[in-house]
C-alpha positions as CSV (number, residue, x, y, z in Angstrom):
1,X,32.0,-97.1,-101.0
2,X,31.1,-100.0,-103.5
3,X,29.3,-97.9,-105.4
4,X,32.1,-95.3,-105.8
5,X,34.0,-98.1,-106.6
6,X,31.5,-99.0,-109.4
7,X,31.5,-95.7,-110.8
8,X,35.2,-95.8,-110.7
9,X,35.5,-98.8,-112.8
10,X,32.9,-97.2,-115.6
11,X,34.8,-94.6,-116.2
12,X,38.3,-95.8,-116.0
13,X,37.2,-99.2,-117.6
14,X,39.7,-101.0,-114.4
15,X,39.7,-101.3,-110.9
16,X,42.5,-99.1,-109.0
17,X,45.4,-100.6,-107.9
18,X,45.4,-98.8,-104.5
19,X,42.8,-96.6,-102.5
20,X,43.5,-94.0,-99.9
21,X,40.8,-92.5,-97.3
22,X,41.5,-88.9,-96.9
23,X,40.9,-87.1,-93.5
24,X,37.7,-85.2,-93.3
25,X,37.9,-81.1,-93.3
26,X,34.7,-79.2,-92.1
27,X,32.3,-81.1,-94.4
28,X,30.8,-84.2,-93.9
29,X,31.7,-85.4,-97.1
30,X,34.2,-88.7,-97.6
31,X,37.8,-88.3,-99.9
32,X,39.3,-91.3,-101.2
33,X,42.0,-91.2,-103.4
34,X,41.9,-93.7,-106.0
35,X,45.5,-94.9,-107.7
36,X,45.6,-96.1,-111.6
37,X,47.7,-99.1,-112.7
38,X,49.5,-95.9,-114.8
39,X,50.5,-94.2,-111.8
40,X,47.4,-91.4,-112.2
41,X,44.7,-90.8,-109.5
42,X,41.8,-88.9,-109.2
43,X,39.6,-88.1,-105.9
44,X,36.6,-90.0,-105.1
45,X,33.7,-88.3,-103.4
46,X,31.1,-89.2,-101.5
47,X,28.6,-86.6,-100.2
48,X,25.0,-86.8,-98.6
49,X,23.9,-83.4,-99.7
50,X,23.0,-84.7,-102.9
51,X,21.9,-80.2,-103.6
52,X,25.1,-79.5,-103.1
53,X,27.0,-81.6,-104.9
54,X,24.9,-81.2,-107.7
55,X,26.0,-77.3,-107.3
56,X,29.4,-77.9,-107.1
57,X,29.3,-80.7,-110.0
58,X,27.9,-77.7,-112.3
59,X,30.0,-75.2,-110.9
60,X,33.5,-76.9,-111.4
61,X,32.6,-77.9,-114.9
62,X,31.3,-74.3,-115.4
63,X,34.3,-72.7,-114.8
64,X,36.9,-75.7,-115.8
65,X,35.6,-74.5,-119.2
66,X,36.1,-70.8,-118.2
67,X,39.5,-72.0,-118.1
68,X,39.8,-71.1,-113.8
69,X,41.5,-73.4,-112.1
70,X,38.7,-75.6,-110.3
71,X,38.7,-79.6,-110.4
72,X,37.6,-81.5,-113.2
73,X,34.5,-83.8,-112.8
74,X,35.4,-87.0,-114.5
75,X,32.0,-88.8,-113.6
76,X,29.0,-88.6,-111.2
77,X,26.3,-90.9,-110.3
78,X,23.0,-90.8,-111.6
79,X,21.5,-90.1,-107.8
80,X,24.1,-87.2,-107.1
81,X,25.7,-88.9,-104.3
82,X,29.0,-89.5,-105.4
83,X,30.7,-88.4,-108.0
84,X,35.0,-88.6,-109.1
85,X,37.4,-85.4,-109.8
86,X,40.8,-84.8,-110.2
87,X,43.5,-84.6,-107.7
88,X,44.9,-81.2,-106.7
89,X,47.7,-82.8,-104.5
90,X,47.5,-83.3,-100.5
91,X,49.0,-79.4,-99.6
92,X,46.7,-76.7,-99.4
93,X,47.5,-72.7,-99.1
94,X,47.1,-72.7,-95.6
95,X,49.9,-75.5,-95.2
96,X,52.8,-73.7,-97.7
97,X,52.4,-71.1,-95.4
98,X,53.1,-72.9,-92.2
99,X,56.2,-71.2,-91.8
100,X,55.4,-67.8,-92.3
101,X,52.7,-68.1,-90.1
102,X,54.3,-69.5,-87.2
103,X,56.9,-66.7,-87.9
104,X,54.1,-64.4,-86.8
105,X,52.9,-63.1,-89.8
106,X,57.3,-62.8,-91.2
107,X,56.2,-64.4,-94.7
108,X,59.1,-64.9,-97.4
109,X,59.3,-63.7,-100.7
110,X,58.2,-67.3,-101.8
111,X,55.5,-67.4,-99.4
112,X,54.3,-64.0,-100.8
113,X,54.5,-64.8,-103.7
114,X,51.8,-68.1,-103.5
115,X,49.2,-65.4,-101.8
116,X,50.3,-63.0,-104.6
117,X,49.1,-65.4,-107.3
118,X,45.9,-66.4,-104.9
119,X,44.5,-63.2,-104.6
120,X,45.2,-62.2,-108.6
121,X,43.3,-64.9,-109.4
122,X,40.3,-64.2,-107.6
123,X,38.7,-61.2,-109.8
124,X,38.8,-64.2,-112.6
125,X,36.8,-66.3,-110.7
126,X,34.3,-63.6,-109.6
127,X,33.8,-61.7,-112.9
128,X,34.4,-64.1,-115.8
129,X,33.2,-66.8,-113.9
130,X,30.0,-65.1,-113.6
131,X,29.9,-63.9,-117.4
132,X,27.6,-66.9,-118.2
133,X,27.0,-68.5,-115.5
134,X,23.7,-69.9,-114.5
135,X,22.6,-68.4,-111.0
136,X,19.5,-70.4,-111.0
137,X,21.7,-73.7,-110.7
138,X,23.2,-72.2,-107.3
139,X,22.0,-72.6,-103.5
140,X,19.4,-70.8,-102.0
141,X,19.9,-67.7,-101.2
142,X,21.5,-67.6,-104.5
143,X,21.9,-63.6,-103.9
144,X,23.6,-61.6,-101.3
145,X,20.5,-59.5,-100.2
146,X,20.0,-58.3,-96.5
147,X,18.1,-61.4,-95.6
148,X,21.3,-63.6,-96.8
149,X,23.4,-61.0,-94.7
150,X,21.1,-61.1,-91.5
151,X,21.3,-64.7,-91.3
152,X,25.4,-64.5,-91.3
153,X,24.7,-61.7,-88.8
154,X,22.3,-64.4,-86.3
155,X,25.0,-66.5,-86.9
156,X,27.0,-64.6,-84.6
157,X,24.6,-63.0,-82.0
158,X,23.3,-67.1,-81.1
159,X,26.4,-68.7,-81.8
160,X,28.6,-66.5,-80.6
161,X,27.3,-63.2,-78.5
162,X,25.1,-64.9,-76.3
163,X,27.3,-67.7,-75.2
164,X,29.4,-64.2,-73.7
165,X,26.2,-63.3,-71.6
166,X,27.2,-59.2,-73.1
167,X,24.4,-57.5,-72.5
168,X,22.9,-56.0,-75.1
169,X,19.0,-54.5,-76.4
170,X,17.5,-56.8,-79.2
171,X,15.8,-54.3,-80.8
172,X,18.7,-51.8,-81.0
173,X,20.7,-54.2,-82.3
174,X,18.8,-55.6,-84.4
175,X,18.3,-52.1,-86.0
176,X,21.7,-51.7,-86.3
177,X,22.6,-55.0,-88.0
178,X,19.6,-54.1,-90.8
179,X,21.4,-51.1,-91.4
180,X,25.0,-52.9,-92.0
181,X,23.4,-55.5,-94.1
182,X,21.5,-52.7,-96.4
183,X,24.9,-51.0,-96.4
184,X,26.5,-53.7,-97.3
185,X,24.2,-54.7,-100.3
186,X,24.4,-51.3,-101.8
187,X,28.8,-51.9,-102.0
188,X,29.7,-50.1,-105.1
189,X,31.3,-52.5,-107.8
190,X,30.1,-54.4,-111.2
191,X,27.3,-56.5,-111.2
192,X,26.9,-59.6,-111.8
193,X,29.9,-60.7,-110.1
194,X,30.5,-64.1,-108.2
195,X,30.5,-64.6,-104.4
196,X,33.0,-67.7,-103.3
197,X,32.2,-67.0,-100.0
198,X,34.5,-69.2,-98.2
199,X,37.4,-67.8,-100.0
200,X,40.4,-69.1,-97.6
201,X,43.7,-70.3,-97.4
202,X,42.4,-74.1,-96.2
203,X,40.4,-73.5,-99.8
204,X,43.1,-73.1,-102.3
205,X,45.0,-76.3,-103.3
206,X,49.3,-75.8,-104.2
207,X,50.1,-78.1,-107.0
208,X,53.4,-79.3,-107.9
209,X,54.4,-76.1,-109.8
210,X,53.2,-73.9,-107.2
211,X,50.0,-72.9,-108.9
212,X,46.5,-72.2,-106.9
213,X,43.8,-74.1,-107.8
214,X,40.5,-73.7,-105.6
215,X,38.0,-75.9,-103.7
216,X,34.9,-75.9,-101.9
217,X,32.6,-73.0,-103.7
218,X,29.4,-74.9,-103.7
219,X,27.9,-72.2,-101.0
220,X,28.7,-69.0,-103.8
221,X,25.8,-66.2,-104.9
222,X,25.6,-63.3,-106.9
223,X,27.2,-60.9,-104.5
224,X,29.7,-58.4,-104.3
225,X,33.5,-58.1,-105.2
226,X,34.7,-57.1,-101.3
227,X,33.8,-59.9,-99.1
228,X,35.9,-62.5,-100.7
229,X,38.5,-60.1,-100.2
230,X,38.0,-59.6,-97.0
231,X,37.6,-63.8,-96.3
232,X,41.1,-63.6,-97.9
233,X,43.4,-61.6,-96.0
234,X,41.6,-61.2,-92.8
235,X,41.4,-64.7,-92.4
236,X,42.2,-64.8,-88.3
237,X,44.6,-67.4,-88.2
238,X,46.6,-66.5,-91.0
239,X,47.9,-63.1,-89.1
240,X,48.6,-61.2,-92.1
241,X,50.6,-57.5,-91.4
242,X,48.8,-54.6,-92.4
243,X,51.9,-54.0,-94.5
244,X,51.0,-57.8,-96.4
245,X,47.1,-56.9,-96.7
246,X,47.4,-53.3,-98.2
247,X,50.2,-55.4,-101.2
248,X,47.8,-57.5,-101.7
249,X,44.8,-55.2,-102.3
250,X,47.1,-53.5,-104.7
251,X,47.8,-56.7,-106.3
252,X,44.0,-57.6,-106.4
253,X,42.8,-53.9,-107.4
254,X,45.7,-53.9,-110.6
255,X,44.1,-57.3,-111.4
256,X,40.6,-56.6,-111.5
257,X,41.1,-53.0,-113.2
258,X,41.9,-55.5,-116.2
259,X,38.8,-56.9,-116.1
260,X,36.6,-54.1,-115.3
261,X,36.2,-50.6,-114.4
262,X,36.0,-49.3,-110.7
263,X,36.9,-46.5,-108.1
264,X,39.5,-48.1,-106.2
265,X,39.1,-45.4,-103.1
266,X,35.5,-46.3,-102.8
267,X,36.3,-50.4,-103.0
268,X,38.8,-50.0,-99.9
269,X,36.6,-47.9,-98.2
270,X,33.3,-50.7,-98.8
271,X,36.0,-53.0,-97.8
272,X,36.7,-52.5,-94.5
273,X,32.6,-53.4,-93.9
274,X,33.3,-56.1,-95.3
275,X,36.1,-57.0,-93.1
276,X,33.9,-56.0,-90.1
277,X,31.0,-58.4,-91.3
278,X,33.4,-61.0,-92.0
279,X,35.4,-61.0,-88.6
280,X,31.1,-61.4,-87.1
281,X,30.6,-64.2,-89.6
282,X,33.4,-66.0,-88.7
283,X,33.3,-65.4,-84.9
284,X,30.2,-67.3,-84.9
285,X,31.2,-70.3,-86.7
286,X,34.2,-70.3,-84.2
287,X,31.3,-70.0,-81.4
288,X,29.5,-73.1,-83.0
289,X,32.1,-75.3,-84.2
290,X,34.6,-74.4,-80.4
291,X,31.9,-73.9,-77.7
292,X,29.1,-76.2,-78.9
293,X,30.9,-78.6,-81.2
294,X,34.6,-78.3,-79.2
295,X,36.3,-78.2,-81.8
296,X,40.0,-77.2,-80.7
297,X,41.4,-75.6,-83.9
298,X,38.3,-73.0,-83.8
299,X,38.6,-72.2,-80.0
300,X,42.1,-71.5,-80.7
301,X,41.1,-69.2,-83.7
302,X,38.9,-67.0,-81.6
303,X,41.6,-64.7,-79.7
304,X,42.9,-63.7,-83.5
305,X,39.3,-62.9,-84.5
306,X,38.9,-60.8,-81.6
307,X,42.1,-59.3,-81.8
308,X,40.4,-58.2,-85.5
309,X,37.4,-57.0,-84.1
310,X,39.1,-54.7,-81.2
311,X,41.3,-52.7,-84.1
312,X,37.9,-52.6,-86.3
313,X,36.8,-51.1,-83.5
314,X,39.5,-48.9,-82.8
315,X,39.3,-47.7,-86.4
316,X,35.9,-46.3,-86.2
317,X,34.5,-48.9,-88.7
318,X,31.9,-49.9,-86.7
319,X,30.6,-46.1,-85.6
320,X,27.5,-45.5,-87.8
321,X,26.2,-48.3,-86.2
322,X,26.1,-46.9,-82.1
323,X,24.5,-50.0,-80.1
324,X,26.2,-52.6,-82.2
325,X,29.7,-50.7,-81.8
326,X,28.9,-50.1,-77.9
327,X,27.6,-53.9,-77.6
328,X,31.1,-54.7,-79.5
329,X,33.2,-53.0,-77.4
330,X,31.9,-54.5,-74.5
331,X,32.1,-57.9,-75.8
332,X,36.4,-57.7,-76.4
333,X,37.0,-56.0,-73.3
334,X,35.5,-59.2,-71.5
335,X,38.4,-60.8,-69.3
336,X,38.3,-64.1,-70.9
337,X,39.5,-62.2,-74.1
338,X,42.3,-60.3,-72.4
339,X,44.8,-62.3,-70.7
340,X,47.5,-60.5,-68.8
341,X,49.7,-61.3,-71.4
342,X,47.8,-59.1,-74.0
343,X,46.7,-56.4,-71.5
344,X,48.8,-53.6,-73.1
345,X,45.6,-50.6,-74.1
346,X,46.6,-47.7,-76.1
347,X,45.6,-44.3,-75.7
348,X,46.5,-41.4,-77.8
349,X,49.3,-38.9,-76.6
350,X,51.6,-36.0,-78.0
351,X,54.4,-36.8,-80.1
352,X,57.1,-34.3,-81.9
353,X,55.5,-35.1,-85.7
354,X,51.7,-37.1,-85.3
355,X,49.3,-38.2,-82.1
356,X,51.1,-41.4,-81.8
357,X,49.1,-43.9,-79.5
358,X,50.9,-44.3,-76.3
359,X,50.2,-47.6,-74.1
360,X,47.9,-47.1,-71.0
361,X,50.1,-47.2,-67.6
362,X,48.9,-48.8,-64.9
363,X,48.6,-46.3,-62.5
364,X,47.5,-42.7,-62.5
365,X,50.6,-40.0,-62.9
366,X,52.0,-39.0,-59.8
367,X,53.9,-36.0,-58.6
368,X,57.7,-36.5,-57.7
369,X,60.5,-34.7,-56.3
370,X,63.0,-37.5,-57.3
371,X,66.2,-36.4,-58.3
372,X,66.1,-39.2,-61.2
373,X,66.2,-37.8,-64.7
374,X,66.1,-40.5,-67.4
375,X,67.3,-40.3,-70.7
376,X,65.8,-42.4,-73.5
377,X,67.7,-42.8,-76.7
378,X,66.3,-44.4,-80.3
379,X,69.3,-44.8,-82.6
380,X,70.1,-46.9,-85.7
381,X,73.2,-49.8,-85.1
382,X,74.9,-48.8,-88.4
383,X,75.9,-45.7,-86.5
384,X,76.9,-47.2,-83.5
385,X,75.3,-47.5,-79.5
386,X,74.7,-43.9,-78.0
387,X,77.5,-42.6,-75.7
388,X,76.5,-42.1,-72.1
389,X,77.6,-38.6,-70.9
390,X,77.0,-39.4,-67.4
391,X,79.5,-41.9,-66.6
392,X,77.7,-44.6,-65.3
393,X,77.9,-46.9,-68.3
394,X,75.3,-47.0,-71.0
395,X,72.2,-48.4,-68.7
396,X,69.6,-50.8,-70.9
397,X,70.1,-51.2,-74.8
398,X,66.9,-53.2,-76.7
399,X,67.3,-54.5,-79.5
400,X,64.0,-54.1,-81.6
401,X,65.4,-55.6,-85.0
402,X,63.5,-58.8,-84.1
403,X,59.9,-57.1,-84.6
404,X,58.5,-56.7,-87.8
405,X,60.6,-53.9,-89.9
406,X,57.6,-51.5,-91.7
407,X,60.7,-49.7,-93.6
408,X,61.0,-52.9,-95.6
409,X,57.4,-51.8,-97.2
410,X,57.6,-48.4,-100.3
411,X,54.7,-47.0,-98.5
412,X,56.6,-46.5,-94.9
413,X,60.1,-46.1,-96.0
414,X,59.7,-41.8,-95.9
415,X,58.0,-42.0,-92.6
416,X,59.1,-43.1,-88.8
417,X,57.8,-44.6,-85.9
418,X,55.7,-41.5,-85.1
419,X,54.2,-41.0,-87.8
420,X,49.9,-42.6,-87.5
421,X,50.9,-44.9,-90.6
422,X,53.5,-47.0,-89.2
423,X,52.3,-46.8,-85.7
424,X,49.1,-48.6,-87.4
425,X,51.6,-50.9,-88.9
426,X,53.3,-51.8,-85.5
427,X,50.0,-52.2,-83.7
428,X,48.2,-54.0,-86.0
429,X,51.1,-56.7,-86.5
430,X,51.4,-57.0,-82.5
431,X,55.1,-58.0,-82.3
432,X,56.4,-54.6,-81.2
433,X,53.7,-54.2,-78.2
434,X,54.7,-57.8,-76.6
435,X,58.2,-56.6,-77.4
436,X,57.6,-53.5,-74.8
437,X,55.3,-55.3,-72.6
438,X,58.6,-56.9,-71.3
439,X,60.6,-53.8,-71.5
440,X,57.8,-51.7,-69.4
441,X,58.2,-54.4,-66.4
442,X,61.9,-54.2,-66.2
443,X,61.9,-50.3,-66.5
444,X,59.1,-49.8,-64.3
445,X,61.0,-52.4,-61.9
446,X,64.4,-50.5,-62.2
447,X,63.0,-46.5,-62.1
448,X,61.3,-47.6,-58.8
449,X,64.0,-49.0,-57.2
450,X,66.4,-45.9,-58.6
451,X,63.7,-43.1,-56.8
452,X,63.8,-45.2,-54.0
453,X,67.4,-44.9,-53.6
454,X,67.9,-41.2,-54.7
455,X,69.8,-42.4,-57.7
456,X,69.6,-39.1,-60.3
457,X,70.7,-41.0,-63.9
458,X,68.9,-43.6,-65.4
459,X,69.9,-44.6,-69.5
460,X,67.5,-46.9,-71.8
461,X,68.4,-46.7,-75.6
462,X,66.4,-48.5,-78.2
463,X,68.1,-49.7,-81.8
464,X,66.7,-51.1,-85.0
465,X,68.0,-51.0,-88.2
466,X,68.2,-47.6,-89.2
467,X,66.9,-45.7,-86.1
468,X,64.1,-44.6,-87.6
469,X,60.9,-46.8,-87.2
470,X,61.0,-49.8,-84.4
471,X,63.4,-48.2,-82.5
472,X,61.5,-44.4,-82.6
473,X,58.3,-45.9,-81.8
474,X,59.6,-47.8,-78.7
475,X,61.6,-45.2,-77.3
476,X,59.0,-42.4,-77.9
477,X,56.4,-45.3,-76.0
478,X,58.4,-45.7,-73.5
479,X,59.7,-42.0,-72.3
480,X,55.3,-41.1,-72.2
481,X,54.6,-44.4,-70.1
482,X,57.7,-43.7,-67.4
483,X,56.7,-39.9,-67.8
484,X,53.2,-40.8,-67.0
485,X,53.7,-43.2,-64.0
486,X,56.3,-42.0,-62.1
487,X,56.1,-37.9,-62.8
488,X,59.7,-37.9,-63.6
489,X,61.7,-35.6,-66.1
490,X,62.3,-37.6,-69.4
491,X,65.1,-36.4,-72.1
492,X,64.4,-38.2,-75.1
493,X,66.6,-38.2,-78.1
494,X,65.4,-39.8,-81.8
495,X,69.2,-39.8,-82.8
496,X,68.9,-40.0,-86.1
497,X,66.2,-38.2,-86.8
498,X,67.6,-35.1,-84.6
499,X,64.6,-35.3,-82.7
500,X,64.6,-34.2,-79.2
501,X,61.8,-33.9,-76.5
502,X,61.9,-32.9,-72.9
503,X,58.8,-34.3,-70.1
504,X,59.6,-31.9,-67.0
505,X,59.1,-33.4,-63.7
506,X,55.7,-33.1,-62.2
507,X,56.1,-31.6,-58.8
């Protein structure tokens, strides 16, 4: 500390009026903020890598004079240890977007827009930041090669798999990993290009007029243009909707098209590798820094990552690779990653328009000779609550208008909840299938007790904002699982979409 001091007072030619010891993040490097008789402070640093912060000295004044926003280095010691830079504020990324995030992924316009200007910024960094920069002054590996990949990919198997006890065959898997890492060295895209690596909300710095400005990029390669991408917006705790991530790529795609020329089909498809690798990278620095380290902020982040990983999966992403996807799929359907509260499977099943996923029942579907005919309704509240033609009142009415809306988003607006796009939407974002976990256990509850009885009329109705996405997918959800269970004739009635579908009785 005296000696940051010292360096300090050589540069600024004073001692500061006030110093301020900043809490640690991941590192084990030392903040202090240091306060000027002229109201202006900088950051003092004090690292014991003394490699890499000599990489990130070089880098930040590399691309300062790129003119990216990176800190400036005012002064660094002649050993490396320590060294001063300027002072991007106290609120990172990942803080503006507290709200949104404890919203469940419901980010605002302004919120938006701070990720927006994050993820349009990032083809600067990686292709004129690499125009001339000096590779040889980066960390070894300095290139993203298979070996640099396979080392990410150990991270996970020791770190994470293992501690699982999933069984698995090491030399299966280990031929399958080879193969993802060569795939994912031969990505399509420009070259050279830079590699942030740890490109993350906790990473990016807010300053007073809203602007990004990013940290921590000492650990960058040569490598390709996806996986910061993927770091980005698949960050696990930052539950981004699908609806938010496919913006965003626009945003980033438009961006980079400036810059340089690319097939933007091919970089989504290389991206979702990316993604996959990523969610494995990450799992296993959750697995060191939770299980060995416990570390409470990353055993919390591990039901999100694995919540990633099981729609990965469910996408096929992961099939070229047959032990590592079988070894996968084992690993998130291990009970201490599936709480009853999350238990909700889906399975594919008919639907009027697309092969909308239905959630798994229970039980087996049984034969009935109930009387009871229930009539499922989805219908839009502009237009009013469905009239019940049987006299007994109206039944259940859910509201769904407090799940995520997809027709807010251009690409869903002609399409409804049974079409494969917005279903993705739904699923992915998670709201709507908590939303119906709660609805199955009162209407499994109440048809029950209503064949038990002999009752023959049973109501539910489902409305959202315009009866055309939420409310279609719950109702449509909800006539297959009673359908399933119980055997019973369903009459189910997309009101606005003058949609309707009969399930006989099984008998």
């Amino acid at each position: 500390m005296q000696a940051l001091l010292q360096l300090y007072k050589q540069w600024q030619g004073a001692d500061p009026v006030s110093t301020e010891r900043l809490p640690k993040a991941g590192s084990n490097r030392q903040y202090i903020r240091f306060l000027a008789a002229d109201g202006t402070s900088c950051i003092g640093v004090i690292g014991p890598d003394v490699a890499e912060n000599r990489c990130f000295i070089y880098l930040s004044r590399h691309f300062t004079a790129c003119q990216l926003p990176m800190p400036e280095i005012y002064a660094c010691s002649d050993d490396g240890s320590r060294y001063l830079q300027s002072d991007l504020g106290n609120v990172s990324l990942y803080q503006a977007l507290r709200r949104g995030r404890e919203a469940g992924g419901e980010y605002d316009t302004q919120e938006r827009e701070l990720i927006r200007r994050t993820i349009t910024l990032l083809p600067h960094i990686q292709i004129e930041g690499a125009a001339t920069l000096d590779f040889d002054q980066l960390l070894q590996p300095r290139t993203f090669d298979v070996q640099a990949a396979m080392f990410d990919f150990n991270y996970f198997k020791y770190c994470f798999l293992r501690t699982t006890d999933t069984p698995y065959n090491e030399v299966e898997l280990e031929h399958d990993l080879h193969a993802m890492a060569a795939d994912l060295v031969a990505a399509e895209g420009p070259k050279p290009t830079f590699l942030f690596r740890d490109f993350q909300a906790r990473n990016v710095m807010i300053d007073a007029d809203g602007l990004p400005h990013f940290i921590d990029f000492q650990g960058g390669q040569c490598g390709p243009l996806h996986y910061d991408v993927a770091s980005f917006l698949w960050q696990a705790s930052a539950r981004y909707s699908n609806a938010l991530r496919e913006e965003m790529i626009e945003a980033y795609l438009l961006e980079l098209q400036t810059l340089t020329t690319i097939d933007p089909e091919r970089f989504r498809s290389d991206l979702q590798l990316f993604v996959l690798f990523r969610t494995l990278q990450v799992l296993g620095a959750y697995g060191l820094r939770g299980y060995f380290e416990r570390k409470q902020y990353f055993l919390d982040s591990i039901p999100a990552a694995i919540q990633n990983l099981r729609r990965l999966l469910l996408d096929g992403v992961c099939a070229p690779y047959p032990h590592l996807e079988q070894t996968l799929k084992q690993l998130v359907s291990l009970d201490r990653f599936n709480p009853p509260a999350d238990s909700i499977e889906c399975t594919a099943a008919p639907a009027p328009q697309s092969a909308a996923p239905a959630p798994q029942p229970a039980s087996s579907p049984v034969a009935t000779s109930s009387p009871l005919v229930v009539r499922i309704f989805s219908f839009s509240y502009k237009k009013g609550i469905p009239a019940d033609e049987s006299g007994n009142g109206g039944g259940y009415v859910f509201d769904c208008r407090s799940t995520h809306n997809p027709g807010r988003y251009e690409p869903y607006k002609q399409l409804t909840g049974l079409d494969a796009p917005v279903i993705k939407f739904l699923e992915d974002d998670g709201e709507i299938l908590t939303f119906l976990q709660s609805v199955y256990a009162l209407a499994d509850t109440h048809v029950a007790r209503y064949i038990e009885r002999g009752f023959t009329s049973l109501m539910f109705s489902f409305g959202c904002t315009g009866g055309q996405h939420r409310s279609v997918y719950s109702a449509q959800h909800l006539a297959e699982h009673l359908h399933q269970k119980f055997g019973i004739e369903v009459r189910l009635c997309h009101r606005e979409q003058g949609i309707t579908q009969v399930l006989p009785a099984k008998r």
